[in-house]
C-alpha angles and dihedrals in degrees: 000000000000123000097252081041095083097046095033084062103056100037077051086058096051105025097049124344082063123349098147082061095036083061103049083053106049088049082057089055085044095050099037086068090070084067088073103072095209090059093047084058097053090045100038081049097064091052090210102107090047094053094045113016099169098035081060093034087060099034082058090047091046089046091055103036089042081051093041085046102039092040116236090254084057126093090259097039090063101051084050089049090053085046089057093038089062093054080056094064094052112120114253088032118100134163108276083053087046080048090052100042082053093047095056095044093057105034098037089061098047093038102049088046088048085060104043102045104346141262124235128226095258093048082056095054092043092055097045079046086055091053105043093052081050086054093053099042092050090047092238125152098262119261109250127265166036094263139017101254079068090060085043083053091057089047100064098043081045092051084041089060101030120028105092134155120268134149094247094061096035079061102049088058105051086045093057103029084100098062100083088076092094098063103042121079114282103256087046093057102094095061094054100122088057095047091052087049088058092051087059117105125220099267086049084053097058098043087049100038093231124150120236107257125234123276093245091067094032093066086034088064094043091064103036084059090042093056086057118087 
């Protein structure tokens, strides 16, 4: 495999083979950090999510698809890499949060689209080559190997010891659920916060306090996120 194979295939993945999915997947990394409440914090303190939840929301999309696309070794990708560094300095942030932020925005998106059409073994190793070259840039522990359903394996001991319930979080939530419009078929837009309930997994109900849906919307739903590509 060349040097430019690794990332090629996973910008591939996201950019064209299935973006629509890759971005549903992506808001749920994005929206899996409000679980930790001291991520919550740093993101509900700015008051920026929570005034304009879908403006940040897709500032956040544009910064990581511009990174996975550019490359983090490109011009743009290292003025996204020193965004991300300053996030970094924030106080309350420190670098197993910064692991775990990293570690969202790069599984969510494979794995959502693994469940709703199917990645292949090389998109898997583009995305956990991805990773690794953020986590250097950014000057992070790296995140453990050699795959990345091992990452996915930190991040659930990681969600067992550190989501939690808090306001901030529960917030966050309400103020983004809607998000997920954008990426459903026209008619089935308005129920989009409903729909985005029905994409939470158990740990994301508890921290959200957010009861499971019925059957009926959950395959609904299912179905409705399967149908994007």
């Amino acid at each position: 495999m060349t040097a430019g194979a690794p990332r090629d295939a996973f910008a591939a993945l996201v950019l064209h083979r299935a973006p629509q999915r890759a971005r549903i997947g992506l808001t749920l990394g994005f929206v899996r950090t409000f679980a930790v409440p001291e991520i919550a914090e740093v993101l509900s303190g700015t008051g920026k999510l929570a005034s304009a939840p879908k403006a940040r929301a897709k500032a956040t999309g544009v910064m990581m698809f511009a990174l996975i696309g550019h490359g983090v070794d490109s011009e743009p990708g290292r003025a996204i890499v020193a965004e991300l560094a300053a996030m970094h300095r924030l106080p309350g942030v420190d670098a197993e949060l910064m692991q775990y932020v990293l570690a969202c925005f790069t599984v969510c998106p494979v794995e959502f689209t693994a469940r709703n059409g199917g990645v292949t073994a090389a998109e898997r190793e583009a995305a956990f080559a991805f990773q690794a070259a953020l986590a250097r840039a950014l000057e992070l522990p790296p995140l453990p190997g050699p795959d990345l359903a091992r990452i996915a394996g930190w991040m659930r001991e990681f969600e067992a010891a550190r989501f939690a319930p808090s306001p901030a979080g529960q917030a966050l939530w309400q103020a983004v659920s809607g998000l997920f419009a954008a990426r459903l078929p026209g008619p089935l837009a308005r129920h989009a916060p409903a729909f985005a309930t029905a994409l939470l997994d158990a740990p994301l109900r508890a921290a959200f306090n957010t009861p499971r849906p019925a059957w009926p919307l959950r395959a609904a739903a299912a179905v409705a996120f399967r149908l994007t590509r």
